[in-house]
C-alpha positions as CSV (number, residue, x, y, z in Angstrom):
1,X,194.8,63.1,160.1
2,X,194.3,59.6,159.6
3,X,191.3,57.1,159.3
4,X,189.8,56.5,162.8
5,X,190.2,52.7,163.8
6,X,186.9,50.7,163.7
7,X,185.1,48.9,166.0
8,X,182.8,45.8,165.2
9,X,180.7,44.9,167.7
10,X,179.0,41.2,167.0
11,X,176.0,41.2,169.5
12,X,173.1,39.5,168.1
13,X,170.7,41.2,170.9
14,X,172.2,44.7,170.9
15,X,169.7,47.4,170.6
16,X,169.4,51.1,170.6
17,X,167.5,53.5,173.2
18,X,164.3,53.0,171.3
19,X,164.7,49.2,171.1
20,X,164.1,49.0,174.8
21,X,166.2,46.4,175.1
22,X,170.0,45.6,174.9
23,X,171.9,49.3,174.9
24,X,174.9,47.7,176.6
25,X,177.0,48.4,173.6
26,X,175.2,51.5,172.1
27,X,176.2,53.5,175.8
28,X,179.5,52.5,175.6
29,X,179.4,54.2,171.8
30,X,178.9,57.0,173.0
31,X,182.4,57.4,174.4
32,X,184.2,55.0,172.3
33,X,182.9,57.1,169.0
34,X,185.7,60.3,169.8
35,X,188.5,57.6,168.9
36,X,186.8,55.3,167.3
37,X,183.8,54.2,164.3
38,X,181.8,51.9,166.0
39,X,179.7,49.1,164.4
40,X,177.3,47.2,166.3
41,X,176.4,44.5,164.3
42,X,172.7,43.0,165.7
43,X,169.8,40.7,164.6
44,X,167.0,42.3,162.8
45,X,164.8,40.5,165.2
46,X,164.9,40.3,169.0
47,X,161.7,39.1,171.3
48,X,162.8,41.8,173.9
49,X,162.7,44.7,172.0
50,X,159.5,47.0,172.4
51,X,160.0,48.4,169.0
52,X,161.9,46.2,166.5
53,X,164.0,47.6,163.8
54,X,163.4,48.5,160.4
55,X,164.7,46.6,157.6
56,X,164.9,45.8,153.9
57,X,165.0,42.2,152.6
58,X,168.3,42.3,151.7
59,X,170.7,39.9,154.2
60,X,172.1,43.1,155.9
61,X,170.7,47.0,156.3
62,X,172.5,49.4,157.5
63,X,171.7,52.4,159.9
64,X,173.7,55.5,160.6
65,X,172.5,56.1,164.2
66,X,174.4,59.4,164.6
67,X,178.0,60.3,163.5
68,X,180.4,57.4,165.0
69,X,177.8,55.1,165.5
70,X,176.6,52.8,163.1
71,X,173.8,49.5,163.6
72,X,174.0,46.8,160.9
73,X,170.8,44.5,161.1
74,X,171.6,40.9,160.3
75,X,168.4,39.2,158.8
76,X,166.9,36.6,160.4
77,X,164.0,34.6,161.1
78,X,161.2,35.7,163.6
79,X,160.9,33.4,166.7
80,X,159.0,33.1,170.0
81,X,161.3,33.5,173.1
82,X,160.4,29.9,174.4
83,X,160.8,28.4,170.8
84,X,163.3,26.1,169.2
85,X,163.6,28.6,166.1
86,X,165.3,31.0,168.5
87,X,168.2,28.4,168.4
88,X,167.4,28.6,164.7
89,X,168.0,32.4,164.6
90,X,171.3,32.3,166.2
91,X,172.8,29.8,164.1
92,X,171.9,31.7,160.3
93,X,173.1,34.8,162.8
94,X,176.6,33.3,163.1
95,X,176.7,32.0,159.6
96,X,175.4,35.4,157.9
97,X,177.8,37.8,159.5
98,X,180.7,35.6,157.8
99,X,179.6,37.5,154.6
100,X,180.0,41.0,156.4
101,X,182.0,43.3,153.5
102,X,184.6,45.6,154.9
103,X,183.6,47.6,151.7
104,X,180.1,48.5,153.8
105,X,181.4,48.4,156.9
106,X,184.9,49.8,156.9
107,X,188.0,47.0,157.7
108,X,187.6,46.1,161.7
109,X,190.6,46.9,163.8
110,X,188.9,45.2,166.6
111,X,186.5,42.9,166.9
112,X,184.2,41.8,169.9
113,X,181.9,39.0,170.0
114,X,179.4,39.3,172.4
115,X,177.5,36.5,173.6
116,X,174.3,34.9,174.4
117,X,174.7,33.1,171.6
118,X,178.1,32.0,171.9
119,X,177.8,30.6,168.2
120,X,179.0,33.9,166.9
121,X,182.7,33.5,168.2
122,X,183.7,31.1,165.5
123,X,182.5,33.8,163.1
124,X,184.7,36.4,164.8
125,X,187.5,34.5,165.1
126,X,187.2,33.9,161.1
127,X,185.9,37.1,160.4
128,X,189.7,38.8,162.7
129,X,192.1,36.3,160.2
130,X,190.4,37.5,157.2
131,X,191.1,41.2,158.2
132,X,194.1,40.6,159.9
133,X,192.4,42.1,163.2
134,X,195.3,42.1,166.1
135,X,192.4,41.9,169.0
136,X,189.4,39.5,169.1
137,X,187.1,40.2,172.1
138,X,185.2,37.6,173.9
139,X,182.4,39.6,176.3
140,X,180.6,36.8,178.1
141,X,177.2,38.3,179.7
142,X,175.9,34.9,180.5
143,X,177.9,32.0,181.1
144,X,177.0,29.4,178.8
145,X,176.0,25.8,178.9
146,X,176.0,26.1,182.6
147,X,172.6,28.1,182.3
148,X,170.7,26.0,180.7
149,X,172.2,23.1,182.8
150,X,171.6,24.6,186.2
151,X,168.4,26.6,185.0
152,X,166.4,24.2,183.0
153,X,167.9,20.6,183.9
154,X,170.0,19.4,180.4
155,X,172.6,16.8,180.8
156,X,176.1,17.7,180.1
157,X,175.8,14.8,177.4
158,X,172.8,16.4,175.8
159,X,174.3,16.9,171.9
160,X,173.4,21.2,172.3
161,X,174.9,21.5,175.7
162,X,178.4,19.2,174.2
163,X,178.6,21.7,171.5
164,X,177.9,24.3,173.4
165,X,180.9,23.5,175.8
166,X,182.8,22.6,172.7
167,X,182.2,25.9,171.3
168,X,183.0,27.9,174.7
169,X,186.7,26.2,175.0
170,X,187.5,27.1,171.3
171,X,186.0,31.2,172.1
172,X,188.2,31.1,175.4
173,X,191.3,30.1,174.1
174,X,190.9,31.7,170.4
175,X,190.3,35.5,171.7
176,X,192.8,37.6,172.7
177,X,190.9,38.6,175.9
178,X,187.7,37.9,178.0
179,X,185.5,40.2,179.2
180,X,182.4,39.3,181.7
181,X,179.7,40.9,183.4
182,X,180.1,38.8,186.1
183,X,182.8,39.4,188.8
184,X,183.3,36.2,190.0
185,X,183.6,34.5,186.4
186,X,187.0,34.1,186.4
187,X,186.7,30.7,188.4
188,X,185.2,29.2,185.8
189,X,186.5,30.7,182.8
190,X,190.1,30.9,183.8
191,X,189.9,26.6,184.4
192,X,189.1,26.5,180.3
193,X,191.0,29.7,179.1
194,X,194.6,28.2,180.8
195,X,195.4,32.1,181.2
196,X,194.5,34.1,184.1
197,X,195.8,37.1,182.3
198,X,193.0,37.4,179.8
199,X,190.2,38.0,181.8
200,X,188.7,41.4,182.7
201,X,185.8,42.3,184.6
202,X,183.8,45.0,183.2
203,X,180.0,44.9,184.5
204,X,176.7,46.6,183.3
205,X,176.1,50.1,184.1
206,X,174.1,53.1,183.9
207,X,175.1,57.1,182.5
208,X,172.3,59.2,184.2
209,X,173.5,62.0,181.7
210,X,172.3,59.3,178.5
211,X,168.8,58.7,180.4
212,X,166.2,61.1,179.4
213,X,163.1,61.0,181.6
214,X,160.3,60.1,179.8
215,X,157.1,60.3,181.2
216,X,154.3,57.5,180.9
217,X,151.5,57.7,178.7
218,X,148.2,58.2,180.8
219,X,146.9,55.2,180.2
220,X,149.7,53.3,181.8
221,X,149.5,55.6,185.0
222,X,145.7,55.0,185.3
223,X,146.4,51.3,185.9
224,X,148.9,52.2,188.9
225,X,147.3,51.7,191.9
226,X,147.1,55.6,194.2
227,X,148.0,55.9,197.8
228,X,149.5,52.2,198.1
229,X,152.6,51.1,199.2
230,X,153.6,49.7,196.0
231,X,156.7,46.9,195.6
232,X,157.6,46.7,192.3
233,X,159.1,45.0,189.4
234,X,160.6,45.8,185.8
235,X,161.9,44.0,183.5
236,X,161.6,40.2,181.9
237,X,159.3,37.8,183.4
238,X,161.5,34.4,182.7
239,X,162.9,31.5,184.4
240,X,166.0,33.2,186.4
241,X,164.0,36.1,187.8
242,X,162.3,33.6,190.3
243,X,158.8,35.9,190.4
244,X,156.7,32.8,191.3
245,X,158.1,33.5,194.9
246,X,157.2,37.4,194.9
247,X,153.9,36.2,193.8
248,X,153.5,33.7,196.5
249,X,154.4,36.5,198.7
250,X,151.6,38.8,197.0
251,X,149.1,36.2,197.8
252,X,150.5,35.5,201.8
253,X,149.4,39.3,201.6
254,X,146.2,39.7,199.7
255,X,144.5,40.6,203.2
256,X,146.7,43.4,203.5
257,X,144.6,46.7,201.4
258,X,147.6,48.4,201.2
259,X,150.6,46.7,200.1
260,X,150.2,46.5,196.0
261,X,152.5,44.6,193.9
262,X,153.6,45.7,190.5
263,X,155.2,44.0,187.9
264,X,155.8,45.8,184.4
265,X,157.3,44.0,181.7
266,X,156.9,40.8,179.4
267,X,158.2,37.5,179.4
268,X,157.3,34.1,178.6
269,X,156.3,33.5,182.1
270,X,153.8,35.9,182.6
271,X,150.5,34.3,181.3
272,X,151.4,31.8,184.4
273,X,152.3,34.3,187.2
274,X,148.8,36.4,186.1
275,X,147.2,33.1,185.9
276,X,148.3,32.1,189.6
277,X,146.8,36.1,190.5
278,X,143.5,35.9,188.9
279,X,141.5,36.9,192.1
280,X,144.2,38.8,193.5
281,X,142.8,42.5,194.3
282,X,146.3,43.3,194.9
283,X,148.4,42.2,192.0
284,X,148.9,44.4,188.8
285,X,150.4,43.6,185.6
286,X,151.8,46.4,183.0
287,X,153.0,45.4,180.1
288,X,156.4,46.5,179.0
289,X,157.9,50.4,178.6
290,X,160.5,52.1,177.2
291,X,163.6,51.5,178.9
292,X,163.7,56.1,178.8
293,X,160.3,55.5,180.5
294,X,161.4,53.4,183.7
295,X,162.4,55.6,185.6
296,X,159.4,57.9,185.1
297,X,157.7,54.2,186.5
298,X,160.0,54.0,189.2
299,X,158.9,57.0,190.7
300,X,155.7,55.5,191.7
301,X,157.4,52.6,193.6
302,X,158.0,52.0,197.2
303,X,159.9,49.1,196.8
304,X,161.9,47.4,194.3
305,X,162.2,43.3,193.6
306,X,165.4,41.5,192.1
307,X,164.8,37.4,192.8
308,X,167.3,35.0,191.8
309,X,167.0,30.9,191.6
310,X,169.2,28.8,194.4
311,X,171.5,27.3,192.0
312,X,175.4,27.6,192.1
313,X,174.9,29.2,188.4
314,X,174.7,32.6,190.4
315,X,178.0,32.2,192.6
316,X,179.8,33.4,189.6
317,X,177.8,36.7,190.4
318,X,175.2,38.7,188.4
319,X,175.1,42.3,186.3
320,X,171.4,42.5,186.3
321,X,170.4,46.4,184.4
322,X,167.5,46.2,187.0
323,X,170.0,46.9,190.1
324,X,171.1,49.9,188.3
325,X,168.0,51.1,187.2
326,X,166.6,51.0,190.9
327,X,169.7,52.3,192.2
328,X,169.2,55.4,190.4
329,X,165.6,55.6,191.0
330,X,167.0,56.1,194.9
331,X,164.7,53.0,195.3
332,X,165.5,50.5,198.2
333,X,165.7,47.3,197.1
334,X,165.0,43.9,197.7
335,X,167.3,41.3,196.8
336,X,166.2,37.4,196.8
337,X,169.4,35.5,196.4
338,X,172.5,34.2,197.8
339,X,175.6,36.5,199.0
340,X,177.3,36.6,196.0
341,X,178.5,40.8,196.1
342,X,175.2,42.0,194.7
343,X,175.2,45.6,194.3
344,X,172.3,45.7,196.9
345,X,174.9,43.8,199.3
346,X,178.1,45.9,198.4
347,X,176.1,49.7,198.8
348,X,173.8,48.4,201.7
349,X,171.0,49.9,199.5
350,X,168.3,47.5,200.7
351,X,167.7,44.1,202.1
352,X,169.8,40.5,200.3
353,X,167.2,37.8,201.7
354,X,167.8,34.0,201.0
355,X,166.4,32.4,197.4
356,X,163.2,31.1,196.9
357,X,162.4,31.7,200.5
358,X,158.7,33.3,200.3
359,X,158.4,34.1,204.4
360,X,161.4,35.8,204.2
361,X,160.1,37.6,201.1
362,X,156.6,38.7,203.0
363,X,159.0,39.6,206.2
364,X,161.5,42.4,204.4
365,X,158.1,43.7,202.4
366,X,156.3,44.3,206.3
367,X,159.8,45.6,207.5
368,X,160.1,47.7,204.7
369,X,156.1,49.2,204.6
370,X,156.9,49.6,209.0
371,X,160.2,51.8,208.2
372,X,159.9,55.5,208.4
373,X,160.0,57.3,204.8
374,X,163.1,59.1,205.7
375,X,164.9,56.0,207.1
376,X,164.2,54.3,203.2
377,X,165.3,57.1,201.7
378,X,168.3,57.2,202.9
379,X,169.2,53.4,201.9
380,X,167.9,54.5,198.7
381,X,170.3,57.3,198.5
382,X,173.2,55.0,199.4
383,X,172.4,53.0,196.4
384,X,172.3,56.2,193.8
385,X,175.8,57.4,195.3
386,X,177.2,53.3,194.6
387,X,175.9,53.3,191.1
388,X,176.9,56.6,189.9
389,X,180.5,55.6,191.3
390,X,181.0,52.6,190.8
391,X,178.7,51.8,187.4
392,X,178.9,55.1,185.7
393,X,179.4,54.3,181.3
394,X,182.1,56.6,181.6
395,X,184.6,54.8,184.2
396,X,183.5,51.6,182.1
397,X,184.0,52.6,178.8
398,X,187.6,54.0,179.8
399,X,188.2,50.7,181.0
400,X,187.6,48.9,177.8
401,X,189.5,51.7,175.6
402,X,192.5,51.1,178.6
403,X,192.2,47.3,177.1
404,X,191.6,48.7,173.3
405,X,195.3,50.3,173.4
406,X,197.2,47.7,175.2
């Protein structure tokens, strides 16, 4: 029997269960490791991760997670998640892994680049002619400049967002194929790649059966609020989850004793969303979990929140881990954005309201708190039967190995 093939995975935020963060790649793994050796090659330092990995000095460390599966932690420079030496760390990212050995690593049959950062596709693309690798992957999660354009303002002339773009029409028409997160992607990509056959749609999921149920420490569950109809929140506290509207929504219902609101998580955000609650009774802030812990957290909620920004960023669609998460929680769920074929919208698992639109925000919660248990559990269940059909790591993962052997 010969060698297996290998897989290198170049993912500069990919993480492991106990990284909390980032286990896109690690699920998928878990079925790609009975045909293949997988290497999932990832920073030594991401701001997302509740426990960061450990690491030697040396410019790479390698970790056997279990047989098939193996993590190779690229060193580089500690950063704050609102800094310019993130941009920093993605750029000695993309240089460093041009020194990845085969001799350590075993010689890549395929390669996939993962982005954000998109720096990391020249790399690939160097790193697939020096091994004579036949298939170069290009996985786009978010689709970059147009984030920072439509999110935070930049020009298209600003010198980042030039190269940025610059960068993007090499990756597209370079790789052999493109993957995204995002179903509706292929209008934009499609315009730069100049072939429609290359692009794939392959979206985040959830395998209940890789989930274990970990149960919160007591001190987190004394800080949940008891017999409260609680709407709640997981995950990052940034820019594109539009909180500041839930919040205004919290305070439109601070005279109500009992509706809570409950946001777990961190983010560079969150110091002014706590800031804009200070004499809130009915506001609580927990800081972030284990992802194996969430849905232990879940349990407690009523409710669950997904906002989105009004900006034609999100037309392209979304593959937010927080739909999932909720789905399988059997959680009805809230979703502030436009119509774009949310999950919430396609399984009719809860209510998709318009962006930035706190009155319509403060209307769902009081439908919502009016409904009858039974009636929310049943939109609840109708999201858990979506997810486990249509997002399962299994059905995905056989999908990308379909793609693998072409």
């Amino acid at each position: 029997m010969g060698r297996k093939k290998v897989i290198w995975v170049i993912n500069q935020t990919a993480g492991k269960l106990d990284s909390g963060w980032g286990e896109r790649h690690f699920y998928f793994s878990k079925f790609w490791k009975e045909s293949y050796d997988v290497k999932i090659i990832s920073g030594s330092y991401n701001h997302l991760f509740h426990n960061q990995p450990k690491t030697t000095k040396k410019r790479f460390t390698i970790e056997k997670v279990e047989k098939g599966i193996t993590f190779c932690w690229v060193k580089i420079p500690k950063y704050d998640g609102g800094s310019v030496l993130k941009l920093w760390s993605m750029i000695v990212f993309a240089v460093k892994i041009l020194f990845l050995k085969s001799k350590f690593l075993q010689k890549p049959d395929i390669i996939i680049v993962s982005s954000m950062p998109i720096f990391p596709i020249i790399s690939g693309w160097i790193l697939k002619r020096r091994y004579k690798v036949k298939n170069l992957f290009f996985e786009i999660r978010d689709l970059w400049p147009l984030t920072p354009m439509y999110l935070k303002g930049y020009s298209q002339w600003h010198p980042m967002i030039v190269l940025m773009r610059w960068i993007e029409k090499f990756g597209y028409r370079r790789s052999d194929k493109i993957i995204s997160l995002l179903p509706n992607a292929n209008r934009y990509i499609d315009k730069i790649s100049r072939d429609k056959t290359k692009f794939h749609w392959i979206p985040n999921g959830i395998d209940e059966s890789l989930l274990s149920n970990e149960k919160l420490p007591k001190e987190i569950i004394s800080q949940i609020p008891k017999d409260k109809f609680i709407v709640g929140y997981t995950g990052t506290m940034g820019m594109a989850n539009a909180l500041e509207y839930l919040i205004d929504a919290a305070i439109e219902l601070r005279e109500n004793s009992n509706i809570h609101f409950l946001l777990v998580g961190d983010g560079y955000l969150k110091q002014e969303l706590q800031d804009k609650t200070v004499t809130n009774k009915n506001v609580t802030f927990i800081q972030k979990i284990n992802k194996n812990q969430v849905q232990n957290m879940l349990s407690f909620f009523d409710v669950c929140f997904v906002g989105r920004n009004n900006t034609p960023l999100f037309d392209y669609g979304v593959s937010s881990n927080k739909f999932f998460d909720y789905m399988l929680a059997k959680k009805p769920i809230i979703s502030s954005s436009n119509r774009i074929k949310d999950p919430v919208e396609l399984s009719r698992c809860g209510f998709v309201i318009p962006p930035e639109d706190t009155s319509a925000i403060v209307k769902t919660i009081i439908k919502l708190y009016h409904m009858d248990s039974e009636e929310r559990g049943e939109m609840g269940s109708k999201g858990y039967a979506y997810v486990k059909k249509e997002h399962n790591f299994k059905r995905l993962s056989d999908i990308y190995l379909e793609l693998f052997n072409e």
